[in-house]
C-alpha positions as CSV (number, residue, x, y, z in Angstrom):
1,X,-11.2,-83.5,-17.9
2,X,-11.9,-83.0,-14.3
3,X,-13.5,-79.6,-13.3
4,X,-10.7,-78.5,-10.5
5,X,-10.1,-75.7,-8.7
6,X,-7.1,-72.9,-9.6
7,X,-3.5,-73.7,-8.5
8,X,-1.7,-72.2,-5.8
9,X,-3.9,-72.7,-2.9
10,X,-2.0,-72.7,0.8
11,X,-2.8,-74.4,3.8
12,X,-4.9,-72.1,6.2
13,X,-6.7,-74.9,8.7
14,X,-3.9,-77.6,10.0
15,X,-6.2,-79.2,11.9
16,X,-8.3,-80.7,8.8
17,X,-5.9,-82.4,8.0
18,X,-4.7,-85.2,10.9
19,X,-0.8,-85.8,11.8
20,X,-1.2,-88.1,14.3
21,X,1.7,-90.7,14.6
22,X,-0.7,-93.0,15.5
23,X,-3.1,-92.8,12.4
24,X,-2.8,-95.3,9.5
25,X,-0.4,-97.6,11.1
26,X,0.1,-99.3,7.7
27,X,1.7,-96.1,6.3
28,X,5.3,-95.2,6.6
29,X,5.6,-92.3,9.2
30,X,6.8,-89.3,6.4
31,X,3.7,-90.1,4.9
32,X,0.6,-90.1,7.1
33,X,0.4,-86.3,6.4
34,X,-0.2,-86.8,2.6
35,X,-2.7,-89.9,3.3
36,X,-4.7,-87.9,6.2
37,X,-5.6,-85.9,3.0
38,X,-6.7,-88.5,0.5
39,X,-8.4,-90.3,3.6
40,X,-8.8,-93.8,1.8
41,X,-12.0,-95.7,2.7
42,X,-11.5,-99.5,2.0
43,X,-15.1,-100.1,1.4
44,X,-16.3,-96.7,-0.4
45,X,-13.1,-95.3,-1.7
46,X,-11.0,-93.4,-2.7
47,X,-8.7,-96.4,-2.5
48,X,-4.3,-96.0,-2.8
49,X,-2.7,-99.4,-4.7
50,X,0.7,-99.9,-6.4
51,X,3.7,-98.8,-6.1
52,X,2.8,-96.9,-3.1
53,X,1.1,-99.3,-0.7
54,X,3.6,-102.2,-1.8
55,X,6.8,-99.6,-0.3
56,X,4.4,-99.0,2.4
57,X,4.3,-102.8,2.9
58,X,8.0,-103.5,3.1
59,X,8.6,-100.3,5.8
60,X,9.7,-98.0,3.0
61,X,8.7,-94.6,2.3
62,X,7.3,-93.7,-1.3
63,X,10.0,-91.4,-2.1
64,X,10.1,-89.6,-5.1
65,X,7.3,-92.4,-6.2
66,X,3.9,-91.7,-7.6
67,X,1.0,-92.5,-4.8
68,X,-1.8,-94.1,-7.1
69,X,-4.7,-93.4,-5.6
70,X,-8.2,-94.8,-7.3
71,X,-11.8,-93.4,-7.3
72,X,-14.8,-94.9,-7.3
73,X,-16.4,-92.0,-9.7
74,X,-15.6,-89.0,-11.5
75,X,-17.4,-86.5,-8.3
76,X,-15.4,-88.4,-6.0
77,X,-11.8,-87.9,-7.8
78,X,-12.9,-84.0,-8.1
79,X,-13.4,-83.8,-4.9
80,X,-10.1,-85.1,-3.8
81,X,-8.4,-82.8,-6.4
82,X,-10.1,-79.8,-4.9
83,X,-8.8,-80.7,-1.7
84,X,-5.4,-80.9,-2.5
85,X,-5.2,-77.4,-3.9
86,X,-7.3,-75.7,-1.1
87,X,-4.7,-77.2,1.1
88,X,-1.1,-77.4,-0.5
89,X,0.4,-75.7,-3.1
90,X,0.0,-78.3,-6.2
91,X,1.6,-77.9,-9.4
92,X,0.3,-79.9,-12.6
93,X,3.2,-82.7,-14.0
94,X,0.9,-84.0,-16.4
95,X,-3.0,-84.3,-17.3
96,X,-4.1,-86.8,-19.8
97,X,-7.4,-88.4,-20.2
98,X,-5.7,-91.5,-17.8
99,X,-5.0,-89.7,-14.5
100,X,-3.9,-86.2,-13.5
101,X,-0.3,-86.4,-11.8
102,X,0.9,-83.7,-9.9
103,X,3.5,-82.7,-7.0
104,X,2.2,-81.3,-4.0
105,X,3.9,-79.5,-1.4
106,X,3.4,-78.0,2.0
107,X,4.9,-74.4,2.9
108,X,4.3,-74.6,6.4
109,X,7.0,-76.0,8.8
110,X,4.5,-76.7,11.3
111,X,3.0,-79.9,9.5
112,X,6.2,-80.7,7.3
113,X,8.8,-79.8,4.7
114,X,8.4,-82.9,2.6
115,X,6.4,-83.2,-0.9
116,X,4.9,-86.0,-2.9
117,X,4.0,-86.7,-6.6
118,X,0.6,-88.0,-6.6
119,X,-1.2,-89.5,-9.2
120,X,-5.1,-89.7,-9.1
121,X,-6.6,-92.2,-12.1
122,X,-9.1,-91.4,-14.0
123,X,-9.3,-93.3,-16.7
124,X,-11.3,-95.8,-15.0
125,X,-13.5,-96.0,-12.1
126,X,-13.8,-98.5,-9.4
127,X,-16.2,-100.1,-7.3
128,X,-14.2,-102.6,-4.8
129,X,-10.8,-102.6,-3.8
130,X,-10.5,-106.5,-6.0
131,X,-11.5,-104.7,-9.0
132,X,-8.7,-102.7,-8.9
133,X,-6.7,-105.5,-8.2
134,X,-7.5,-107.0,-11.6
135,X,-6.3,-103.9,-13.1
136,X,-2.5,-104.6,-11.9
137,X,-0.1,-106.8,-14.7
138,X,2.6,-107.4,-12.0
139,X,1.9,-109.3,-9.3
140,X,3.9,-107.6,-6.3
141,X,1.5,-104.3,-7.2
142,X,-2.0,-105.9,-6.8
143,X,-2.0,-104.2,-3.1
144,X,-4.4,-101.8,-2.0
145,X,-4.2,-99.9,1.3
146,X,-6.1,-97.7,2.9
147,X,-3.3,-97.1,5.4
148,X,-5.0,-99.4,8.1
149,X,-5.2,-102.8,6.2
150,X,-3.6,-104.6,3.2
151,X,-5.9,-106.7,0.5
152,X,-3.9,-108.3,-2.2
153,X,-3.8,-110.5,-5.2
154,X,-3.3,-114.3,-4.3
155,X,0.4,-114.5,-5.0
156,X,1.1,-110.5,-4.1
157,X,2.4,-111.7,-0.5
158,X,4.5,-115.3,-1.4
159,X,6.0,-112.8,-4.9
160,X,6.9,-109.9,-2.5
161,X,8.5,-112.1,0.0
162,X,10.3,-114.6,-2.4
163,X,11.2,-111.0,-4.8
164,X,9.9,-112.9,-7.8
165,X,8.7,-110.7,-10.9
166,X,5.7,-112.0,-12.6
167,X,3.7,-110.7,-15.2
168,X,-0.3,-111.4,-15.3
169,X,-0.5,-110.4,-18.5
170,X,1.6,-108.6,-21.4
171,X,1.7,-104.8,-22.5
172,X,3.5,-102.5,-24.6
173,X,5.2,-100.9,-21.9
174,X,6.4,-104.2,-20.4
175,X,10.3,-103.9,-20.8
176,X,10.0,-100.3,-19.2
177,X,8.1,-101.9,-15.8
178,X,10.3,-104.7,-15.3
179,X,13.7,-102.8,-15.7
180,X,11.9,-100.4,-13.0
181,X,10.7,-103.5,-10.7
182,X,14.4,-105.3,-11.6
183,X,15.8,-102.4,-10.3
184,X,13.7,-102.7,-7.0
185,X,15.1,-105.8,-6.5
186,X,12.5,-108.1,-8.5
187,X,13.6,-110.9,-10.3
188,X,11.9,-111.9,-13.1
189,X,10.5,-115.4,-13.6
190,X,11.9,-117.7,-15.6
191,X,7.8,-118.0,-17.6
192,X,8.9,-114.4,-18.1
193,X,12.0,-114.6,-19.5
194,X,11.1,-117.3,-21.7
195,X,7.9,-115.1,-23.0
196,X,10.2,-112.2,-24.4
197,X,12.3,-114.4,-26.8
198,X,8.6,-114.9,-28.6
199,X,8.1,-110.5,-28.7
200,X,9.4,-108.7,-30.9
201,X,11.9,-106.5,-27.4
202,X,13.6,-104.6,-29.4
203,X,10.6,-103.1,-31.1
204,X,9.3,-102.4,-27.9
205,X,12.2,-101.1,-26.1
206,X,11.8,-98.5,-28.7
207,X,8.8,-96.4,-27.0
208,X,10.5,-96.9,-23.6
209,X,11.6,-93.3,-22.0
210,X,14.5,-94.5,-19.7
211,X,14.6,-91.3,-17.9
212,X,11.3,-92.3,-16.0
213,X,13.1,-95.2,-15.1
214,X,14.4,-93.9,-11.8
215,X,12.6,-94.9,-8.2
């Protein structure tokens, strides 16, 4: 586990962290404050891909959505934690030896009354923004932002526009990502839906947790 700071840490110095509407022009407007923070860097890290930047891409907000956000080593993912809780208030959803996930919120009015959920990985480490591309199974996620540009996978753009659903490869928690992304409006390819009638979906549905199925 990450060596973090203690909870409950309030923002003293507004002026560390940016709000300026002009900053990160490739992030939706309620949430430059929350990215001003995690300051992406598209060459050294720490990079945000997923979920995140693809809502980002289509003029959405993330909502009540995790922000993935990708290190490129242990020290630097530390770091990033430590600055969330000297300036929000953070509270802990869930640490496993994958990622930390946890909500963070700002008290002061000044900067703004939203919160996000934010997810920092740390299962792996990264060294380039395509390596973390590999890591995506869907399509429509390998895109990584750091708020003023987009790289993606080779079909991310044509799959995004065209709302096709397609799978790079298979894992267990397959039927629980494409209800999510079917639910986003994704529809899944035809490869796809051919590919389940040779799993064993019912045995799989089994270990999915539907009440995480919500954007």
């Amino acid at each position: 586990m990450l060596d973090i700071l203690d909870n409950h840490k309030i923002m003293r110095n507004l002026e560390v962290v940016p709000n300026d509407s002009t900053m990160f022009p490739f992030v939706h407007g309620s949430d430059k404050t929350i990215v001003a923070l995690i300051r992406p860097d598209m060459k050294h890290g720490p990079w945000i891909a997923g979920g995140a930047a693809l809502a980002w891409y289509e003029g959405r907000p993330v909502g009540l959505s995790d922000i993935d956000v990708f290190c490129r080593n242990k020290k630097q993912a530390a770091t990033l934690i430590n600055l969330f809780k000297k300036y929000y208030i953070i509270s802990i959803v869930v640490e496993t030896e994958n990622a930390i996930t946890f909500r963070v919120t700002c008290v002061d009015p000044i900067v703004t009354n939203d919160n996000w959920i934010v997810q920092i990985i740390t299962k792996n480490y990264y060294n380039s923004p395509q390596e973390i591309l590999n890591n995506f199974d869907i399509t429509v996620c390998q895109i990584v932002t750091d708020g003023h540009q987009y790289i993606m996978g080779n079909n991310t753009a044509n799959h995004i526009k065209t709302r096709q659903l397609v799978f790079n490869r298979i894992q267990p928690d397959l039927i629980k990502r494409l209800v999510k992304y079917w639910a986003y409006g994704f529809i899944p390819s035809d490869e796809l839906l051919n590919s389940l009638d040779d799993m064993d979906i019912w045995n799989i549905s089994d270990h999915v947790d539907y009440d995480q199925l919500a954007p």
